[in-house]
FIGUMAR-229182 format. One record per residue (C-alpha): residue number from 1; residue in one letter; x negated, y negated, z. Coordinates in pm, 1 decimal, padded with zeros to 6 digits. Layout:
% residues N
ATOM num residuo        X        Y        Z
ATOM NUM       a        X        Y        Z
...
This chain:
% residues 228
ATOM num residuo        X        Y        Z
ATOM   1       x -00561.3 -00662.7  00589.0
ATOM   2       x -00564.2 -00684.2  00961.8
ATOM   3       x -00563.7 -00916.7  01271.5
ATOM   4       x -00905.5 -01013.1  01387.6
ATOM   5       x -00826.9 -00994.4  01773.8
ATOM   6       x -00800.5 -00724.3  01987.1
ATOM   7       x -00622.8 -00713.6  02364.9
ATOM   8       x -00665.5 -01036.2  02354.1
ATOM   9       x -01006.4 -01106.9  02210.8
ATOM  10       x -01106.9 -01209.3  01887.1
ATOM  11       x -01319.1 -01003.8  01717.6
ATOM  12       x -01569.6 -01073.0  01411.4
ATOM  13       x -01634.9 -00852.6  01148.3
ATOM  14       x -01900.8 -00796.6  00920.0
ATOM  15       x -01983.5 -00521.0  00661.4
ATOM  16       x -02246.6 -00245.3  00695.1
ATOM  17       x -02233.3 -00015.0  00343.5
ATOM  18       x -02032.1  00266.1  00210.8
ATOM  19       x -01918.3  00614.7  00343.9
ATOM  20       x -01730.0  00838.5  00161.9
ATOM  21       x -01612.7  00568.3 -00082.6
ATOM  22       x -01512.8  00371.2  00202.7
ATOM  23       x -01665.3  00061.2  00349.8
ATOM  24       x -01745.4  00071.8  00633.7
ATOM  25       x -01749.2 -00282.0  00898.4
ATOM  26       x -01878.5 -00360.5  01214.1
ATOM  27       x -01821.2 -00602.6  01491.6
ATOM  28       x -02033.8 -00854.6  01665.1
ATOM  29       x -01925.2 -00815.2  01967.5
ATOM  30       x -01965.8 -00425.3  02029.8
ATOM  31       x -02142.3 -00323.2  01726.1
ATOM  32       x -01875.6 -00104.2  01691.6
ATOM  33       x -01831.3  00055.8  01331.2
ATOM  34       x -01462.9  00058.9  01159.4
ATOM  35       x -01317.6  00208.5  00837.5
ATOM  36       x -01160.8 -00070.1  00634.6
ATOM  37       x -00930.1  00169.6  00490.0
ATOM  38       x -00769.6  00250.9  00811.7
ATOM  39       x -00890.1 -00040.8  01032.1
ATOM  40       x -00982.8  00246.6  01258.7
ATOM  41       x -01331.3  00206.1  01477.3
ATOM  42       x -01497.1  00532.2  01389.4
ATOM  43       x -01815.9  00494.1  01625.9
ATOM  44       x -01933.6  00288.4  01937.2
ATOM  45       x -01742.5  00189.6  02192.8
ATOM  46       x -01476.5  00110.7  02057.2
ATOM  47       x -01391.5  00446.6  01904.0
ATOM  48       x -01086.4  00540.6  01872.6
ATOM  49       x -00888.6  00191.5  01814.8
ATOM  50       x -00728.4  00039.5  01600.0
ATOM  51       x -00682.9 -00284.6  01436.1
ATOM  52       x -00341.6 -00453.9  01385.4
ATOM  53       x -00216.6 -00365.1  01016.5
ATOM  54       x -00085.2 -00746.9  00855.4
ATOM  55       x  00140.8 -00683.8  00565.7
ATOM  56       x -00061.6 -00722.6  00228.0
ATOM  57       x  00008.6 -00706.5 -00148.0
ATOM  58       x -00253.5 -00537.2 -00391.9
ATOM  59       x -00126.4 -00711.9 -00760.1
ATOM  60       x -00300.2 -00932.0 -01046.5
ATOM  61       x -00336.6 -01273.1 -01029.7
ATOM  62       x -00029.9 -01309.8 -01267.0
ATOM  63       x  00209.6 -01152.9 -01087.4
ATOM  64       x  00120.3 -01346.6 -00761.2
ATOM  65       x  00115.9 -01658.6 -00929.9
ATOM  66       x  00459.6 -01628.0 -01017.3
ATOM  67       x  00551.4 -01551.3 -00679.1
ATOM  68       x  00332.8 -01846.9 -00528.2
ATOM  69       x  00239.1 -02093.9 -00803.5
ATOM  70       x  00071.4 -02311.4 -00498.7
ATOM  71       x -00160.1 -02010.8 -00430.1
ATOM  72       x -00571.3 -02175.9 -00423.4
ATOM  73       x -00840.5 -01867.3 -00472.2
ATOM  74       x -01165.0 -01881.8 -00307.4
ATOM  75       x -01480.7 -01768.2 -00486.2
ATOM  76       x -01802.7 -01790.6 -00371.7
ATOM  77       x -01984.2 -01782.0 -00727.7
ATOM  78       x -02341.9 -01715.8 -00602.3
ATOM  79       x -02199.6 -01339.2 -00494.4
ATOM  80       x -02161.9 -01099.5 -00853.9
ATOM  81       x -01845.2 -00874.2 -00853.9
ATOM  82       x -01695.9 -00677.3 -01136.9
ATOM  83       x -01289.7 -00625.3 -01136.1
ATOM  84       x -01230.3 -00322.9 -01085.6
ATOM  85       x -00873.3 -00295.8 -01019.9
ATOM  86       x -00707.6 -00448.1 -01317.5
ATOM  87       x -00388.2 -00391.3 -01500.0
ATOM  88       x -00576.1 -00160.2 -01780.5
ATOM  89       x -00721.4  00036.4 -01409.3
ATOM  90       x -00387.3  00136.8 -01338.3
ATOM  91       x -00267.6  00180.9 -01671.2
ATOM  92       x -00544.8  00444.5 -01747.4
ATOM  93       x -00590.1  00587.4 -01371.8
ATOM  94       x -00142.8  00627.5 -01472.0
ATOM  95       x -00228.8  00863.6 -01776.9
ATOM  96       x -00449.5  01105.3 -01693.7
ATOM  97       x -00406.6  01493.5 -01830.7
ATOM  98       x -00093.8  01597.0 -01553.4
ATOM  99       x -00221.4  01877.1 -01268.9
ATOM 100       x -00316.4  01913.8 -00908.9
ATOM 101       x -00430.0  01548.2 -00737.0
ATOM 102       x -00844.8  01517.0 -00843.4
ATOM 103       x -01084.5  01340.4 -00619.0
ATOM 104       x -01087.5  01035.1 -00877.6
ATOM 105       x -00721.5  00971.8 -00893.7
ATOM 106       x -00586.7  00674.0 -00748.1
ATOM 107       x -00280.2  00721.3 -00466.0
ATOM 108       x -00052.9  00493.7 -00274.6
ATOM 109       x -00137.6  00597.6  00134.4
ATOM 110       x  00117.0  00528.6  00368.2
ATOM 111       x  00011.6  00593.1  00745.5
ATOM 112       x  00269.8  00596.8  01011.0
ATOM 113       x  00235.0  00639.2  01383.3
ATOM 114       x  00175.0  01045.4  01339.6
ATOM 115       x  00197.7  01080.0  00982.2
ATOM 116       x  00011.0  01041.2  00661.7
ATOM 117       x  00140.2  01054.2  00304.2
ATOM 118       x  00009.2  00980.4 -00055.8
ATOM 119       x  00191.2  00927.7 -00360.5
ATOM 120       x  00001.1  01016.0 -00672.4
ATOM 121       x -00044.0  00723.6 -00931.5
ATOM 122       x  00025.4  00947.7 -01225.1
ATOM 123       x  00323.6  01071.4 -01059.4
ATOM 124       x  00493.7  00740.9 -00948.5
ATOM 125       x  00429.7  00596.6 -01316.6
ATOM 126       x  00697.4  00827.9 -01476.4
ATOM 127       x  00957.7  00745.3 -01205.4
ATOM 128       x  00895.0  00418.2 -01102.4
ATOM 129       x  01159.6  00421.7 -00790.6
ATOM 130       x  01118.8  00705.7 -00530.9
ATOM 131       x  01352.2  00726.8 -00250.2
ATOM 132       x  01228.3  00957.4  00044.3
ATOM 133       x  01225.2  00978.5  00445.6
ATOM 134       x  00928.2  00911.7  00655.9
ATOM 135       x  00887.2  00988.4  00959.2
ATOM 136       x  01259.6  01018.7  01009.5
ATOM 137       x  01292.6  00653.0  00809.9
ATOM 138       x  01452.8  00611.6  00519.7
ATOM 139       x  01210.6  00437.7  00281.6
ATOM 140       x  01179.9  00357.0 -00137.1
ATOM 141       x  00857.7  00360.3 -00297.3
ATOM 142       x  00853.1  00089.8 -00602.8
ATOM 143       x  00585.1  00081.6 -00888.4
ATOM 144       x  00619.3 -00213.7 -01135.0
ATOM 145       x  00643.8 -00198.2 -01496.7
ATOM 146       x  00233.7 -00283.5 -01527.2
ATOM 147       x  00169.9 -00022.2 -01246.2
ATOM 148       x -00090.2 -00289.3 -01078.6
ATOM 149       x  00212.2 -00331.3 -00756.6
ATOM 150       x  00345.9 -00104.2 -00556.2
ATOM 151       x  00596.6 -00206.4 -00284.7
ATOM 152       x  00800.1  00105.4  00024.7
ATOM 153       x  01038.0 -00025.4  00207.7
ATOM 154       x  01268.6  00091.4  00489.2
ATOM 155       x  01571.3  00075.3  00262.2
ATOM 156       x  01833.9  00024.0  00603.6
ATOM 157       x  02003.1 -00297.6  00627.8
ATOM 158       x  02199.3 -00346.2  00951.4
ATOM 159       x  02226.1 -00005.9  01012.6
ATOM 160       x  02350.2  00115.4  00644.3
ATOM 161       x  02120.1  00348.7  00481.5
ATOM 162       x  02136.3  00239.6  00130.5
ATOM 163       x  02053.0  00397.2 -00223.4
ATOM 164       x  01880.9  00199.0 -00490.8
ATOM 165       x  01844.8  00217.2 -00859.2
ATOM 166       x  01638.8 -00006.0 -01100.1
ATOM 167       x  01876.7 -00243.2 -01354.9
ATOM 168       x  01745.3 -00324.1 -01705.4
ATOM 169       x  01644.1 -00613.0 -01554.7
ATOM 170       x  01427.7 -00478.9 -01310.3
ATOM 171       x  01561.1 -00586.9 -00989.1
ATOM 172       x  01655.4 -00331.5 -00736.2
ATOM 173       x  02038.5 -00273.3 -00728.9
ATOM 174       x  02173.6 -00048.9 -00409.5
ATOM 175       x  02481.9  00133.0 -00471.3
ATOM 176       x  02660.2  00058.0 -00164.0
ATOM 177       x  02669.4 -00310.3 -00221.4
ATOM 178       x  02566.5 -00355.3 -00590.1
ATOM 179       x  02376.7 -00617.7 -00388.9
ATOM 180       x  02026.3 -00730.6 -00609.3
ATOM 181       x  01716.2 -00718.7 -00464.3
ATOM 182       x  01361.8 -00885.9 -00580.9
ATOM 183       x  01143.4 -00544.7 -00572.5
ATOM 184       x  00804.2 -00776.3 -00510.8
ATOM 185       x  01003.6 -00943.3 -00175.4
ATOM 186       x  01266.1 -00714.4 -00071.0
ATOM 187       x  01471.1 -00957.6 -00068.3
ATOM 188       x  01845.8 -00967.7 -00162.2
ATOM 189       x  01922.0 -01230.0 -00421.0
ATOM 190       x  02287.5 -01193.9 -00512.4
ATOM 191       x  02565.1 -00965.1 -00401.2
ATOM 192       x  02706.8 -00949.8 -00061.1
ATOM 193       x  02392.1 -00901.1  00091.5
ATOM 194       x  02204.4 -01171.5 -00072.6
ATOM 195       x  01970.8 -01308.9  00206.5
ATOM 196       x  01911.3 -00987.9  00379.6
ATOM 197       x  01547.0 -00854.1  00375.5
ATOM 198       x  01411.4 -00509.0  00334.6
ATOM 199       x  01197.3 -00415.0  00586.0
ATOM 200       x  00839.2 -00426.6  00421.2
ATOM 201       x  00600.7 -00094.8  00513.3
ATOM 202       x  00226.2 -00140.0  00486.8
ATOM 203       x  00078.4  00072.6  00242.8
ATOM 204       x -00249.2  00115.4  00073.7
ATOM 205       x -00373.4  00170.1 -00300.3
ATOM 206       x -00710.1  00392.3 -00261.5
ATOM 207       x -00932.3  00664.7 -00433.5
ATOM 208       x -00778.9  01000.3 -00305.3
ATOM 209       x -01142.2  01112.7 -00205.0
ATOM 210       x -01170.1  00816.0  00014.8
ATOM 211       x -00828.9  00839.1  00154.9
ATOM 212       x -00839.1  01226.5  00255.7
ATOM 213       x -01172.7  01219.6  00435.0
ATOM 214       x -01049.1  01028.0  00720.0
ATOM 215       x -00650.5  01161.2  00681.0
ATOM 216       x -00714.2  01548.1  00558.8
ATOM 217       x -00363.3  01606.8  00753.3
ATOM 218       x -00209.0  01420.3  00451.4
ATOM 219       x  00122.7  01520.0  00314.2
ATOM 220       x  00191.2  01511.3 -00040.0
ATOM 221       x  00540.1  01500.0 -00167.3
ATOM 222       x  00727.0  01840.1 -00282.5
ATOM 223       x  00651.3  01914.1 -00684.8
ATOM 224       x  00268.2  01731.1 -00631.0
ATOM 225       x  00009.2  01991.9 -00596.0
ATOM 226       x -00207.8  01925.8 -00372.2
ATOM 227       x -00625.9  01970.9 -00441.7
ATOM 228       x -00840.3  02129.4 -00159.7
């Protein structure tokens, strides 16, 4: 998801087809053409730029009801579509035969201000917490129980650095604090730092294909092989 406007000017999109399992937008006003994976203007004159990332939250309807029973859904029921990221998606995209990341398997991007990393489905299902550094920032990598939700954080609370493990429960728990956290939110709901936030990162579930053409400089964690 991303902001519309652009130093200043609003901008307004529409969508041209498909590269590289990628769709591919362009806007009105300079017929410019953008990858909506990356938000990223990849011809015209506007080459080059990029869109404002807005936090976002790829999960089933279920889980985001529970967080926000108020939530209305717009369909426009003259335009066909076929789900095709559902629970069983992740669930069978999860376990695949292990071995080196295939074109076809589903990753969890996250793009920082040099770097690029992906975090194999199949790999994150088995662990289900990951804590790592990116781009000299602490962060945790969450996958819930159904696999359809993945959340990273910056896990750094006024300056502490803190270490996380899931409870039978399945909230986050640091060690530090043995302060509970809401893994959908981030946010702390009992313990001495209930109240606090995590910082959110933006991340993206895509087809490793689709992700690699326009970041081949990816980095995949140590103990994933990586396909050429």
């Amino acid at each position: 998801m991303y902001a519309r406007e652009f130093e200043g000017e609003e901008h307004n999109f529409g969508v041209v087809g498909v590269d590289q399992g990628t769709l591919i937008m362009y806007d009105e006003e300079t017929k410019s053409r953008w990858s909506q994976l990356f938000g990223k203007a990849i011809s015209g004159t506007m080459e080059g730029k990029s869109l404002e990332k807005l936090p976002s939250t790829m999960t089933t309807w279920g889980q985001w009801k529970a967080l926000h029973p108020s939530t209305g859904v717009y369909v426009k029921r003259s335009v066909p579509y076929n789900s095709r990221f559902t629970k069983e998606t992740f669930q069978k995209a999860a376990s695949t035969a292990p071995g080196p990341i295939r074109s076809d398997d589903l990753v969890l991007g996250l793009e920082g201000h040099v770097e690029a990393r992906a975090y194999l489905l199949r790999s994150l299902a088995s662990e289900r917490l990951v804590e790592e550094t990116f781009e000299g920032a602490p962060i945790l990598v969450y996958v819930s129980e159904d696999l359809a939700t993945t959340r990273v954080y910056e896990r750094k609370i006024d300056d502490r650095v803190l270490s996380f493990r899931l409870t039978p429960e399945g909230d986050l728990e640091d060690a530090e604090t043995l302060s509970r956290f809401d893994p959908l939110t981030g946010v702390a709901k009992s313990g001495p730092l209930q109240g606090k936030n995590l910082p959110a990162l933006v991340s993206t579930y895509a087809v490793w294909f689709a992700w690699k053409h326009y970041r081949p400089d990816t980095t995949v964690p140590a103990g994933v092989s990586r396909s050429r």
